[in-house]
NUTORMAR-930156 format. One line per field, with one value per residue: x, z, y of N, C-alpha, C in turn. Coordinates in steps of 0.02 Angstrom, whole numbers, plus 32768, in hexadecimal, padded with zeros to 4 digits. Each point is the difference from the previous one (the first is absolute). Layout:
n_px <- X|...
n_pz <- Z|...
n_py <- Y|...
ca_px <- X|...
ca_pz <- Z|...
ca_py <- Y|...
c_px <- X|...
c_pz <- Z|...
c_py <- Y|...
//
This chain:
n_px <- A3B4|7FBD|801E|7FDC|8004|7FE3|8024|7FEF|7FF4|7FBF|8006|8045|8007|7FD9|801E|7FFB|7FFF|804E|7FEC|7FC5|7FED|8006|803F|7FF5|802C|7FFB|803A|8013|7FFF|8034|8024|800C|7FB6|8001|8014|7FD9|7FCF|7FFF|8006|7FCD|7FEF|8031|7FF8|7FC1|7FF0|8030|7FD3|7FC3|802C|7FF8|7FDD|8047|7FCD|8028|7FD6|800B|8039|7FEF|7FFF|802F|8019|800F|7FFB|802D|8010|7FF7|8011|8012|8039|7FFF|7FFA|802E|8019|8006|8017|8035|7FD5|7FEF|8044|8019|801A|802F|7FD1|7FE1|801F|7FF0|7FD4|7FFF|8029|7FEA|7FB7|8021|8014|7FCE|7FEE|8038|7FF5|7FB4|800D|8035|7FE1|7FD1|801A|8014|7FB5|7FFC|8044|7FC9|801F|7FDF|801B|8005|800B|802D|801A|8005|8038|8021|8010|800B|8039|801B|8019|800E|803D|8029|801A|8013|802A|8024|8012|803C|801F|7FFD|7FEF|7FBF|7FF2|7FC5|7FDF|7FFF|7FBE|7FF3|7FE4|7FCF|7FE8|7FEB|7FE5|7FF9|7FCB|7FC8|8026|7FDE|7FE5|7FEE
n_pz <- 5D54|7FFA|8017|803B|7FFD|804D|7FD7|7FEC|7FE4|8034|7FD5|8020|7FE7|7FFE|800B|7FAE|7FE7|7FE2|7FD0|8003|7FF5|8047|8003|7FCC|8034|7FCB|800D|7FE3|7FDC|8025|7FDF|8043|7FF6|7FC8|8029|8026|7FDA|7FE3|8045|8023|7FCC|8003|803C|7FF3|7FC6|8049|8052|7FE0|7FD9|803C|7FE7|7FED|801C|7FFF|7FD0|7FF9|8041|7FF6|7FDF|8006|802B|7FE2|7FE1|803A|8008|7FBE|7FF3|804B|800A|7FD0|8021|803D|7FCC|7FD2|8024|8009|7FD4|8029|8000|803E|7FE7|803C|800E|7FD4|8010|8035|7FFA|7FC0|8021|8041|7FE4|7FD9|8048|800B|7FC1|7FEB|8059|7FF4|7FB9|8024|804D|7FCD|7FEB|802B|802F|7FDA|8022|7FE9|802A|7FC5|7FD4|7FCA|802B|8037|7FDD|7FEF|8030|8002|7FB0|800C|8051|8005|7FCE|8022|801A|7FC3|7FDD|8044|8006|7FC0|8008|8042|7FE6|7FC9|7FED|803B|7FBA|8012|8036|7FD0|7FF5|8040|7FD6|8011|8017|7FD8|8028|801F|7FEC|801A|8042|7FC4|8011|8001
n_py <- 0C9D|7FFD|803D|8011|8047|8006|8015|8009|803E|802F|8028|7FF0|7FF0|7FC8|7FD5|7FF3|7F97|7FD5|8023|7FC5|7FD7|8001|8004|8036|801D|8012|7FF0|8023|7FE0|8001|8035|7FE8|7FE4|800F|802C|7FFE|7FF5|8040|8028|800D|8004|801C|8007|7FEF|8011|8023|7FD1|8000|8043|7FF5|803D|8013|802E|803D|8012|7FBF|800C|8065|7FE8|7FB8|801C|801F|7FCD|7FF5|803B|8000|7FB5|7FDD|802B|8014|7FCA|8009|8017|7FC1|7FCA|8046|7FF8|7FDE|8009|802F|8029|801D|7FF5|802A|8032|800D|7FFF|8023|8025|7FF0|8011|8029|800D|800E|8011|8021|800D|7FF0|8039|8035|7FF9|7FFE|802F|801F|7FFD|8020|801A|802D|7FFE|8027|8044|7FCF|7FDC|8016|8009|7FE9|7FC4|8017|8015|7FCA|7FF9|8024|7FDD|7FB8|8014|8015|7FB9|7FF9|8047|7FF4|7FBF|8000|8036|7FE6|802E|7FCB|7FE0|8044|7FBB|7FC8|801F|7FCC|7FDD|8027|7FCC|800A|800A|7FD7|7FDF|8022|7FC5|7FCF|8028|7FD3
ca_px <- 7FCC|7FEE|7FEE|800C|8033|7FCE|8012|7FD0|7FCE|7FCC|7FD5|8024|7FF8|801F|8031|7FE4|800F|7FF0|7FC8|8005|8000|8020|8025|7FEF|801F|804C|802B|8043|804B|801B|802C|8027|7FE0|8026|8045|801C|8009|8035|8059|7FE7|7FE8|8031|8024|7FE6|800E|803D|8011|7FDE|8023|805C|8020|8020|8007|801D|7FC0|7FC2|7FF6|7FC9|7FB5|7FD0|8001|7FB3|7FD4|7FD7|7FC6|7FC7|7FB4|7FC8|7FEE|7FC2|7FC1|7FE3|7FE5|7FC0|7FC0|7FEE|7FF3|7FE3|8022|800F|8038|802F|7FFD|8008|805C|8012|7FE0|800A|806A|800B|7FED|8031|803B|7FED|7FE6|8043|802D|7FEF|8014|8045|7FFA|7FE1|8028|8025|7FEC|7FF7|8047|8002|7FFF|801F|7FE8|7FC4|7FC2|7FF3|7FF2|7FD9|7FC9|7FF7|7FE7|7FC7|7FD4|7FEB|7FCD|7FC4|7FE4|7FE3|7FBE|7FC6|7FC8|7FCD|7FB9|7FC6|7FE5|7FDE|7F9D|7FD2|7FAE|7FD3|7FF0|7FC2|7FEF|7FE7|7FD3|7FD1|7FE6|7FA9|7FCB|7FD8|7FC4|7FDE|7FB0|7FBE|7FAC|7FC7
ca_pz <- 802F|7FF7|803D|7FF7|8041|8013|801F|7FCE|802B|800F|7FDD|7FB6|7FC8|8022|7FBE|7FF9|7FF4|7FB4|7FDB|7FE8|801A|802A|7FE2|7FB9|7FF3|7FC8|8026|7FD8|800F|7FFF|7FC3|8000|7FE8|7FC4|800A|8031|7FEC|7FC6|8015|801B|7FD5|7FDA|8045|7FF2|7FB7|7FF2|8014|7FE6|7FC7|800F|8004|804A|8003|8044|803B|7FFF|8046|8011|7FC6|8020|8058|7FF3|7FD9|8035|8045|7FDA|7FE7|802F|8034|7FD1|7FFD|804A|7FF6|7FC2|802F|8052|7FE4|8044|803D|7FD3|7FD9|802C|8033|7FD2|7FCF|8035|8019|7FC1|7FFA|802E|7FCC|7FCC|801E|8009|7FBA|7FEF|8027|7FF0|7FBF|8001|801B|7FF7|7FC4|8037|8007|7FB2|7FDA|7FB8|7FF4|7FD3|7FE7|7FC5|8025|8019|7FE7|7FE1|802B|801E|7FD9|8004|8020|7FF0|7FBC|8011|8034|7FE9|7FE0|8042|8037|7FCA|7FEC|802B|800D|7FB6|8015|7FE6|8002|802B|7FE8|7FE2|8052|7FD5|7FD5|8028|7FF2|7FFE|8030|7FEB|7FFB|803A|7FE6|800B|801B|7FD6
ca_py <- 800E|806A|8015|8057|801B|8012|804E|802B|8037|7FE4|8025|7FF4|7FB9|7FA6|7FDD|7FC8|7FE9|8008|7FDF|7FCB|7FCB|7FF8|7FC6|7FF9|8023|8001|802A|800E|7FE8|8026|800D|7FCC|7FC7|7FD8|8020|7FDB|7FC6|7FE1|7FE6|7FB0|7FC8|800D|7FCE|7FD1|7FF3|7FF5|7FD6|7FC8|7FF5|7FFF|803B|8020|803E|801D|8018|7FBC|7FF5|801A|7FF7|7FD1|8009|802E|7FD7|7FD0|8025|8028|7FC4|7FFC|803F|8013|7FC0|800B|803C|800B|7FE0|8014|8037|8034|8026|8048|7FF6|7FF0|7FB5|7FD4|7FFB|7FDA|7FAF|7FF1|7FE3|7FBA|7FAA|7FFE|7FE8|7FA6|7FE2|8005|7FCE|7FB5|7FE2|7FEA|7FD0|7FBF|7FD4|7FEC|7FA6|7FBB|7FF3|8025|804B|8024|803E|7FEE|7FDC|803C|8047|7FB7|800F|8048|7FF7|7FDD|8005|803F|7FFE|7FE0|8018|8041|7FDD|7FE1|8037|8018|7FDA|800A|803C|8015|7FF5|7FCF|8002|7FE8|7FD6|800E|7FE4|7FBA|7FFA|7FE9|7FCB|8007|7FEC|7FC4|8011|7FDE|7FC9|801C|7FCA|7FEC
c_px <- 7FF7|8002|7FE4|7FF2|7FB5|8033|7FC8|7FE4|7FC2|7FDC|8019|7FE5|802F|803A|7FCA|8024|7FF2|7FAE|8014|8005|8031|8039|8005|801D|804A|8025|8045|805F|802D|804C|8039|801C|802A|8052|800A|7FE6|8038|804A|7FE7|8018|804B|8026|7FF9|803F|804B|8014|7FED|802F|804F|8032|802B|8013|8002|7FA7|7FEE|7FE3|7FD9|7FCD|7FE8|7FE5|7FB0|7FD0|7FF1|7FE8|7FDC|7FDC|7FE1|7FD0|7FC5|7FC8|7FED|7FDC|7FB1|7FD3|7FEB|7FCE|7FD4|801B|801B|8049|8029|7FF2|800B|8037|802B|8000|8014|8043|7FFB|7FF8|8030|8037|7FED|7FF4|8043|8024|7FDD|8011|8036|800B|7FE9|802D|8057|8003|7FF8|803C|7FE1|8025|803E|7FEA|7FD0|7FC6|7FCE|7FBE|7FAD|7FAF|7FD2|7FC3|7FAB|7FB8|7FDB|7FC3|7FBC|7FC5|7FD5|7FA0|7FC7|7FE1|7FEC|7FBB|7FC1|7FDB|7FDD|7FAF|8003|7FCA|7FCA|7FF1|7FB4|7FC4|7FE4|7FCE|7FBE|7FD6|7FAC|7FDC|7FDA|7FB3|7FE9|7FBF|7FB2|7FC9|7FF4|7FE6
c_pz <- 8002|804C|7FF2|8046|8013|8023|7FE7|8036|8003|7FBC|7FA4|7FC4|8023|7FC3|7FFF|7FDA|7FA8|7FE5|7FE7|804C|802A|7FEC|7FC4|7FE2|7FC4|8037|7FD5|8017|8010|7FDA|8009|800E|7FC4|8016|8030|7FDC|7FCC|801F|8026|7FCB|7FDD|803C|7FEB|7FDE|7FEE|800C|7FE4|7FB7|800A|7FEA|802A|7FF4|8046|802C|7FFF|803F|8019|7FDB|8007|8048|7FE3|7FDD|8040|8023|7FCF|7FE5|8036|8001|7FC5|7FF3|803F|800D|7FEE|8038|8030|7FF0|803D|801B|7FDD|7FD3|801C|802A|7FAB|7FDF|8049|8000|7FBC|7FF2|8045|7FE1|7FD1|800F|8029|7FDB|8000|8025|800C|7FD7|8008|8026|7FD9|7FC4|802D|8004|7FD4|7FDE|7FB5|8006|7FC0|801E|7FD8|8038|8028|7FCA|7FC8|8038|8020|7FD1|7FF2|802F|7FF6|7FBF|802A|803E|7FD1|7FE5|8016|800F|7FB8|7FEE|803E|8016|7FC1|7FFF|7FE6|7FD9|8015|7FD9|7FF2|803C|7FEB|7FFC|803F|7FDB|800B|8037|7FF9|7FF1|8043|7FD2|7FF7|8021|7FC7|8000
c_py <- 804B|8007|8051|8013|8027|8049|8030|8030|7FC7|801D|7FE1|7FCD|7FD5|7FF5|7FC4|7FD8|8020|7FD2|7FC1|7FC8|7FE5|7FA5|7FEF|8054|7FFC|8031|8008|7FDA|8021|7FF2|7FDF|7FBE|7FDB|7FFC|7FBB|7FB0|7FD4|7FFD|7FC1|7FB8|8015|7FD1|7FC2|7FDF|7FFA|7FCB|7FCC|7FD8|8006|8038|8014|8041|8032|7FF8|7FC4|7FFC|8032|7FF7|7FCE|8003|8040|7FDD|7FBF|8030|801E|7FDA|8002|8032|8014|7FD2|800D|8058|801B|7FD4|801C|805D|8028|8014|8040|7FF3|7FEB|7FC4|7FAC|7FF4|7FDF|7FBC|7FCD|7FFC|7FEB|7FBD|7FF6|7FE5|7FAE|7FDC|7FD2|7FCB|7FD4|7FDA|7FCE|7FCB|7FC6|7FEA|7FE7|7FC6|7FD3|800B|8017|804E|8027|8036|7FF7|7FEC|8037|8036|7FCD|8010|8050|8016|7FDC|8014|805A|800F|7FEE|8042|8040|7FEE|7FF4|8026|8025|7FF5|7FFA|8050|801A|7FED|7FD5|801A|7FBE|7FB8|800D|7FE4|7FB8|7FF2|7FC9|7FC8|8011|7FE9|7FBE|801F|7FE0|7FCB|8026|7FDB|7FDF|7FC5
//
């Protein structure tokens, strides 16, 4: 979300928004983006393949608050940064203890299951607000049905 700051002299230049089309802004990733995915998916990947290694337990514990939390992120794109990284590791942490709860109740509960599920739901969640925030194109408009002719005298 662009904001800008009405401090400005009365005489000064306004701040204006970047050029281009309001929500159609490219905004730059930031550098540690791959860093944090690949120990994410390395959590993953220990538990999923029965690896037993010293870090499996912080890397998977960072791969359940970093799947949600980056799908509740990507859906919550109107809010400023901080209310969104907020609100985005609360959901992460509920994502998680519903998870756990529901495989609880259905006597499934693994590490494989857990992290499975976690997994899933997060992909889905990433897929949904993809597809639902990616331009529509316009429909085509529909096709009008000719006017009847008016009766004639005759």
């Amino acid at each position: 979300m662009y904001t800008t700051s009405h401090h400005s002299s009365p005489g000064g230049p306004t701040p204006t928004a970047p050029p281009g089309p309001p929500g159609r802004r490219l905004r730059a990733l930031p550098a540690e983006l791959p860093v944090g995915l690949s120990v994410a998916v390395t959590g993953a990947a220990l538990v999923l393949f029965d690896v037993g290694q010293p870090l499996r337990a912080p890397l998977t514990f960072f791969f359940l608050l970093a799947a949600p939390g980056a799908a509740l992120a990507l859906a919550l794109r109107g809010l400023d940064p901080l209310s969104r990284a907020a609100v985005a590791l609360t959901g992460s942490i509920a994502v998680n203890l519903l998870v756990a709860q529901g495989l609880l109740a259905l006597d499934g509960w693994s590490a494989r299951g857990g992290v499975t599920a976690i997994a899933v739901l997060s992909g889905a969640g990433l897929v949904g607000t993809v597809l639902s925030t990616r331009p529509r194109r316009a429909a085509a408009p529909p096709a009008v049905p000719p006017a009847p002719e008016p009766p004639r005298a005759g």
